[in-house]
GUPA-311473 format. One record per residue: x, y, z of N, C-alpha, C, O in turn; residue in three letters; residue number from 1. Coordinates in steps of 0.001 Angstrom, whole numbers, always signed. Example, Ala and Ser with C-alpha at 12.3 -4.5 7.8 and 13.67 -1.06 7.14 Angstrom:
2
      npx      npy      npz     capx     capy     capz      cpx      cpy      cpz      opx      opy      opz  rest   nr
   +13190    -5690    +7800   +12300    -4500    +7800   +13200    -3300    +7800   +14236    -3319    +8465   ALA    1
   +12850    -2250    +7080   +13670    -1060    +7140   +12900      +30    +7870   +13409    +1138    +8039   SER    2
! end
This chain:
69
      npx      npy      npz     capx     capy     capz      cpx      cpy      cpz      opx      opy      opz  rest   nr
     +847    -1163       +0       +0       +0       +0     +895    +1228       +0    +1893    +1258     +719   UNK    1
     +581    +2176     -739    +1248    +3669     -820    +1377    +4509     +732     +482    +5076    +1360   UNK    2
    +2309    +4408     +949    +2274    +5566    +2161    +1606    +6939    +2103    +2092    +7922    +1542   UNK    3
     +116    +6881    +2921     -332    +7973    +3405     +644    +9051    +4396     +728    +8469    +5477   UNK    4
    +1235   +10065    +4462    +1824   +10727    +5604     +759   +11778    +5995      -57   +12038    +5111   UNK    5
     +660   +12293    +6935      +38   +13265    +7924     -234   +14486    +6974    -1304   +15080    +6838   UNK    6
     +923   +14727    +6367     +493   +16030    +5668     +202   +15908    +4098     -220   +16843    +3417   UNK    7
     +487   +14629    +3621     -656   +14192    +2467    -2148   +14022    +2839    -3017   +14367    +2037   UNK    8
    -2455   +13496    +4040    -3793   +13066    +4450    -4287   +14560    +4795    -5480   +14647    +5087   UNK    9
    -3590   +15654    +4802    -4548   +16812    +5316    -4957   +17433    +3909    -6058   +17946    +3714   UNK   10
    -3965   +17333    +2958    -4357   +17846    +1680    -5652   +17174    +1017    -6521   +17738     +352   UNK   11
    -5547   +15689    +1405    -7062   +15173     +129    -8183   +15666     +657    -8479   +15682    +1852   UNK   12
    -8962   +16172     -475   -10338   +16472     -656   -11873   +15622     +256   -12232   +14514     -141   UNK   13
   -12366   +16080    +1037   -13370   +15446    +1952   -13678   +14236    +1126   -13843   +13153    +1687   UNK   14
   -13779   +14377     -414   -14452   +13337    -1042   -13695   +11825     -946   -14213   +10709     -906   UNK   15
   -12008   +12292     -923   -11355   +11027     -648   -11623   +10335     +532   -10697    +9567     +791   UNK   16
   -12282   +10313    +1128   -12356    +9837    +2533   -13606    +9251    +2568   -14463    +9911    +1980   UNK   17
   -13996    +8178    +3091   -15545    +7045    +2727   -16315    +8102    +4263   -17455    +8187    +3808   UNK   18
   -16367    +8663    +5271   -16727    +8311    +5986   -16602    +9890    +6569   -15416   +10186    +6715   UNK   19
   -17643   +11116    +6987   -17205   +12429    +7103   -15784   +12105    +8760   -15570   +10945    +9110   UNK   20
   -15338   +12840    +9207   -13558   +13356    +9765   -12884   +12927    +9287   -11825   +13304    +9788   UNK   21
   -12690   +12231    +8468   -11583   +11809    +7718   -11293   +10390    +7684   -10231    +9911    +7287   UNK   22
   -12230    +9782    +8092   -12516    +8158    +8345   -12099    +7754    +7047   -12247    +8450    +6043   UNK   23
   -11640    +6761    +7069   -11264    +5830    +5961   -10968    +6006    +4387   -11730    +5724    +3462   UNK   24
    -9457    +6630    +4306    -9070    +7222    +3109    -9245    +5865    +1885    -9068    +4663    +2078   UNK   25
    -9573    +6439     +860   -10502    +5531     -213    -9802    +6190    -1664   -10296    +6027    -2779   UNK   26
    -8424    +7042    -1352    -8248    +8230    -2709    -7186    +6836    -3517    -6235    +7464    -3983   UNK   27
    -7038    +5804    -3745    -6012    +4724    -4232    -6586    +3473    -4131    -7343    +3373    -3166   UNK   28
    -6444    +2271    -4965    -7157    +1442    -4716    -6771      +92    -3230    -7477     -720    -2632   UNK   29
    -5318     +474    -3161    -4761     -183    -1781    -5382     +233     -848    -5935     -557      -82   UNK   30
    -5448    +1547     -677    -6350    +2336     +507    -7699    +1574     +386    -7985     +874    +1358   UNK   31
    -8442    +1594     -498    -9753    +1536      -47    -9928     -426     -200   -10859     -989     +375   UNK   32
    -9248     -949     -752    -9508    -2606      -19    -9152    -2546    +1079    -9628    -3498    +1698   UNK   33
    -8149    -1509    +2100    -7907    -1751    +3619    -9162     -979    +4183    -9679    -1420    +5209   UNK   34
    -9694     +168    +3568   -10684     +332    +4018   -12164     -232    +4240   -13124     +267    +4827   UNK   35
   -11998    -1594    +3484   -13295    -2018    +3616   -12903    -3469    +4575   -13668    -4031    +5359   UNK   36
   -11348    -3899    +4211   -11554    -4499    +5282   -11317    -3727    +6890   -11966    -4355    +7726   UNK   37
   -10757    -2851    +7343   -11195    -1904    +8644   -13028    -1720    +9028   -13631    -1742   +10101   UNK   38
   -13339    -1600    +8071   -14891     -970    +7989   -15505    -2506    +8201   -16589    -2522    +8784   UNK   39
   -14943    -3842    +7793   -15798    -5155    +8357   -14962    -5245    +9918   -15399    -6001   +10786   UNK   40
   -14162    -4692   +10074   -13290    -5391   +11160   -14130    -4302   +12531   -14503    -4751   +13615   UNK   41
   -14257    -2870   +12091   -15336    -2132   +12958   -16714    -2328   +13256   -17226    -2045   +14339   UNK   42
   -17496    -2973   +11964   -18340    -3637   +12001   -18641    -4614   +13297   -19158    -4423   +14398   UNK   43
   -17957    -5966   +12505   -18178    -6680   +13861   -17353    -6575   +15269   -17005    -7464   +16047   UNK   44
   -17190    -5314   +15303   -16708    -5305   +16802   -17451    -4396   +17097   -17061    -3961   +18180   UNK   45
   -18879    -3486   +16525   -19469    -3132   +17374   -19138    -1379   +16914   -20186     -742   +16806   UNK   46
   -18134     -740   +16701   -17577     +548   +16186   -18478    +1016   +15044   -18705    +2225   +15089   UNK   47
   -19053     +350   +14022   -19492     +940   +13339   -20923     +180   +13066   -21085    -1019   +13290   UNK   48
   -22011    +1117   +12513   -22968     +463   +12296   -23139     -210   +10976   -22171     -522   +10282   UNK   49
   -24318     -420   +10651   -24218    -1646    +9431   -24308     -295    +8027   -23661     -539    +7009   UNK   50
   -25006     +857    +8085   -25214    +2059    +7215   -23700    +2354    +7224   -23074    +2340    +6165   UNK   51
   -23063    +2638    +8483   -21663    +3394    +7918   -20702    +2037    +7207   -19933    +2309    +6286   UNK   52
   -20787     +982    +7574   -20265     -195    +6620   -20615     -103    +5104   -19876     -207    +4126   UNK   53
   -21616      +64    +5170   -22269      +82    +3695   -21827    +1019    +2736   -21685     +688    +1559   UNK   54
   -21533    +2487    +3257   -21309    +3409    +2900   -19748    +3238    +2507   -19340    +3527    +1382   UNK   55
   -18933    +2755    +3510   -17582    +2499    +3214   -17034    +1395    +1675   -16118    +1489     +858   UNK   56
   -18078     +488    +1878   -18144     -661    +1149   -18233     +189     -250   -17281     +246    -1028   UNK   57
   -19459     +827     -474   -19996    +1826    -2076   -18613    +2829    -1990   -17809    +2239    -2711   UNK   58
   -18292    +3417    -1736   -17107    +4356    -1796   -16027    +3252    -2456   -15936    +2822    -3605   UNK   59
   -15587    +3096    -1772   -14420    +1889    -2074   -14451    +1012    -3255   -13459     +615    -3866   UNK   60
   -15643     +755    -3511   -16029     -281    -4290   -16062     +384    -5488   -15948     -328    -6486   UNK   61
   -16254    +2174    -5733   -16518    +2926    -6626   -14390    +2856    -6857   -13719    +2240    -7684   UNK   62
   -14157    +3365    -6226   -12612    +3194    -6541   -12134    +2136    -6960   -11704    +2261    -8107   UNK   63
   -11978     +801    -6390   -11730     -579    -6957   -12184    -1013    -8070   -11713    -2037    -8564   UNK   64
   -13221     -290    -8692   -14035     -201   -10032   -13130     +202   -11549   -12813     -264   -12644   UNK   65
   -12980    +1658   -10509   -12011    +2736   -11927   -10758    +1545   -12407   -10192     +823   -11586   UNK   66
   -10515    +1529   -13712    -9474     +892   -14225    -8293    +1909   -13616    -8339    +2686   -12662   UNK   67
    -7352    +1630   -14435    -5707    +1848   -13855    -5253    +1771   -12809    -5336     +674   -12256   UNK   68
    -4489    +3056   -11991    -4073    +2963   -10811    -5049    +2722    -9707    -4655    +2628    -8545   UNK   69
! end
């Protein structure tokens, strides 16, 4: 997976992110397969509900979609 750093993650656009504060960066397609598995792993532990799963899942899934990088 591409290294996110602190001050790359402040630059991406709200839209890169599945989840509004900045929950689960989704802007690469490495990012957002860790994000959906985080988003099952919050899931069943109770952290997230089954809507914000879902939501993570469609985001991600929209990225893992796009051809190329």
């Amino acid at each position: 997976m591409s290294k996110l750093t602190t001050e790359a993650r402040k630059k991406l656009p709200k839209a890169a992110f599945a989840l509004p504060g900045g929950r689960y960066p989704v802007e690469d397609k490495a990012h957002a397969r860790d994000a959906k598995a985080r988003a099952s792993q919050g899931y069943n532990s109770g952290h997230l509900s089954a809507a914000e799963k879902a939501k993570v899942d469609r985001k991600a899934d929209a990225v893992l979609a796009k051809k190329g990088k």
